[in-house]
C-alpha positions, 0 to 999 in steps of 0.5 A: 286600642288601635287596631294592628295591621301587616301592610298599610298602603297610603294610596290607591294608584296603581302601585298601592293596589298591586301591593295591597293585593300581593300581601292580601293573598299571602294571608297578610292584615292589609288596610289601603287609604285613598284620599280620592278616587281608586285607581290614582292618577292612572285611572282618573287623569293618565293612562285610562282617560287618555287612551279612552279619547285617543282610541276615539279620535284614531276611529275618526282619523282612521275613516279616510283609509276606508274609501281605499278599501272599497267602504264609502263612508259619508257625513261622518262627524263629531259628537264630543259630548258622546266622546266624553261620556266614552272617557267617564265610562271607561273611568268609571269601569277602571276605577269599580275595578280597582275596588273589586280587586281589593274587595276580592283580594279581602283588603281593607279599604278606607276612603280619606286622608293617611298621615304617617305619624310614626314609624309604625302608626298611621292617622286615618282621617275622613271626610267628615274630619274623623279620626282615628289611629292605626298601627302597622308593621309595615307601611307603604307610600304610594303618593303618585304625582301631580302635574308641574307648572312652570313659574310665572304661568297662571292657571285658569279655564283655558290655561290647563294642565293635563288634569283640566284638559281631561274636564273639557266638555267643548272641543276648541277650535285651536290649542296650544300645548307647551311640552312636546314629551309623551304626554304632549304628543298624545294630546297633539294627536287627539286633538288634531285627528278631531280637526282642531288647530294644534301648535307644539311648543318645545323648548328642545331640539326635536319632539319626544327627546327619550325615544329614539331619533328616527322613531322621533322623525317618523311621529313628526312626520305624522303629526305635521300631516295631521295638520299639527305645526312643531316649533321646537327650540321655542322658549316660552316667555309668557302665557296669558288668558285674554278671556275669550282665548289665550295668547302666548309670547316665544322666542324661536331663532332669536326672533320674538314670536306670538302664537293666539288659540282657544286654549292652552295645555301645558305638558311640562312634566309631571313631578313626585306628590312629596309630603315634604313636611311628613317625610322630613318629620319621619326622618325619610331621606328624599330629593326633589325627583322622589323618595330614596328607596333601596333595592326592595323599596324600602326608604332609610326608615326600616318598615317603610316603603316607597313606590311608584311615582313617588320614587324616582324614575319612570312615571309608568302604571306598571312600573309601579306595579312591579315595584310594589309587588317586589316591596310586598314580596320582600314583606311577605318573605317571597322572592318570586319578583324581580326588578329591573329599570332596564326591563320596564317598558315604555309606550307613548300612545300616539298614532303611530306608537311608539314603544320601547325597552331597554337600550336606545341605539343612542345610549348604546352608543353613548355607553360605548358598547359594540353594538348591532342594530337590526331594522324590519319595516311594517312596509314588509309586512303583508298584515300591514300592508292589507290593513293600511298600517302605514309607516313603521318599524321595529329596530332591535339592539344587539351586544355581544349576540344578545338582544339588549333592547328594542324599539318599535313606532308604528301600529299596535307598538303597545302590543308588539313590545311585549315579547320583545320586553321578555326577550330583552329581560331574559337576554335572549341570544339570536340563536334562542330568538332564531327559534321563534315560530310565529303565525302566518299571516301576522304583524308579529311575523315583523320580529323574523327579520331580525335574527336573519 
């Protein structure tokens, strides 16, 4: 007889581990299947290894400041094994996390393959090719994503993804990144503090085209002194591995342009890891951005769910969390959790920051609201100023008094969002933000500005 579960989650990102642990802690059967390594993509190629190299190479560029603080520093240099181990570390920690999690919130977890086989029956198979069926109330997908590869382009050892730029144990002496969003310019920027020769190509009219237009201004700005050369309306037209390098064919201006380096990372998106055979077999309604959901996750199919990158939307780690947590909320009968797209934070972690939420002055304008933007600079800032910062700002949106988003690029921007995020999901007026007392000296004193 199979065994009966309340929850199973087919995946072990992010999203699926937040619902495993909310409906494990409301006294709920749950099972979690992950067919690779705990923690999804977040861990294992995203957000962790990312930002484990990213703080290394910031410690690098961050020496030349120190010579102005009276620290003299000499024959400091690059250790890229060293800075590999740090990334495999930092991996390892998040990923035994994620199984602690799960272990102490008492989930069951079984490491292969999870088919859908019905609504209420999911078929476990393991590595060895074993397998076995299960029977649930309620499942949940919690697919994640995988990298998007443009037509006519050939992987290989020095043609890489976001993945395989991860598995490089040799820093190039140059490199190329077709994509110029978030996950461009973050590899932009730890590829360049490190020294190599960075080329941008972006078939849009600026960098980074989401965020807001001055933020996207002040990171070029950075990245072109960092040494990084930006070609923006350049369209690929060819990428090829020669054997001992790559060369790639563009046409920027009407003009034909060719751009050699060691190795090439294409950033052209990441797109939904959609089982299209299982979902159409199960009936799922689905696009090619993701799996339709309703308001608590849950898809056409009753007792089914869908979240995270699987759905359409932002591919954010915590997004997916509150996704999940709303799903199993629902489930579990709590409504304790909201969500909101508008609410949902977002980072892009190269140096300096930039970070958002909310409305963007361009959408406010776009949507025709009457809006008040109000600017404080990192340059007014005494923290900022004695630890160096550099340029930076924080801009917020107002509508009618109230707050309804933020934007801030600079220094510890990831950290600083955070309550303008609370701020913003609450709708806060000028009068309660009025009220704010914050620590003398701070970087935070940066929000008193703007309610002035």
């Amino acid at each position: 007889m199979s065994e009966k579960y309340d929850l199973i989650v087919i995946g072990g990102g992010p999203g699926g581990l937040a619902a495993a642990e909310v409906a494990a802690s409301k006294k709920k059967r749950v099972l979690i299947i992950e067919k690779e390594g705990w923690g999804g993509t977040c861990t294992h190629r995203g957000c962790i290894p990312t930002k484990a190299l990213l703080s290394c190479s910031k410690y690098f560029a961050d020496l030349k400041k120190l010579k102005r603080m009276g620290i003299n520093i000499t024959d400091a240099s690059i250790d890229f094994f060293a800075i590999k181990k740090h990334q495999q570390q930092i991996v390892k920690v998040s990923a035994l996390g994620a199984q602690k999690l799960l272990t102490d919130a008492r989930v069951e977890i079984k490491q292969g393959i999870g088919e859908i086989i019905s609504s209420g029956e999911v078929r476990f198979t393991d590595a060895s090719g074993k397998s076995e069926t299960f029977v649930a109330q309620n499942i949940m997908i919690a697919w994640g994503s995988v990298p998007q590869v443009l037509p006519g382009i050939n992987l290989s050892d020095r043609v890489l993804t976001s993945d395989g730029i991860l598995n490089l144990n040799s820093l190039p002496s140059s490199i190329i990144i077709v994509g110029g969003s978030v996950i461009g310019v973050e590899f932009a920027t730890f590829f360049a503090e490190l020294g190599a020769k960075v080329t941008i190509v972006e078939i849009l009219d600026r960098i980074i085209p989401l965020e807001d237009q001055e933020c996207a201004d002040l990171l070029k700005q950075e990245l072109v002194r960092l040494g990084v050369a930006i070609n923006t309306s350049t369209k690929l037209e060819s990428l090829k591995d020669t054997g001992s390098g790559v060369v790639m064919q563009a046409q920027k201006d009407g003009k034909q342009i060719a751009i050699s380096a060691d190795v090439a990372l294409l950033c052209t998106g990441r797109k939904p890891l959609l089982n299209t055979e299982e979902l159409e077999k199960l009936g799922l309604e689905y696009t090619k951005g993701g799996i339709k959901v309703d308001r608590n996750m849950m898809t056409n199919v009753a007792d089914i769910y869908a979240v995270g990158d699987v759905t359409s939307g932002m591919m954010l780690a915590h997004r997916a969390m509150q996704q999940a947590k709303i799903a199993a909320g629902y489930i579990c009968e709590d409504r304790d959790f909201s969500y909101n797209e508008n609410f949902i934070p977002s980072v892009v972690y190269s140096h300096p920051q930039i970070a958002r939420v909310g409305y963007t002055q361009k959408r406010a304008e776009d949507e025709g609201l009457s809006i008040e933007v109000v600017k404080s600079s990192y340059s007014a800032n005494i923290i900022a100023r004695a630890e160096l910062m550099g340029q930076g700002f924080v801009k917020a949106i107002f509508h009618q008094d109230k707050i309804i988003g933020a934007t801030i690029v600079g220094e510890d921007a990831a950290d600083l969002i955070a309550p303008l995020t609370l701020a913003v999901s609450n709708e806060m007026s000028k009068k309660q933000l009025k009220n704010w007392v914050l620590p003398h000296p701070s970087l935070s004193e940066i929000f008193l500005s703007l309610t002035s």
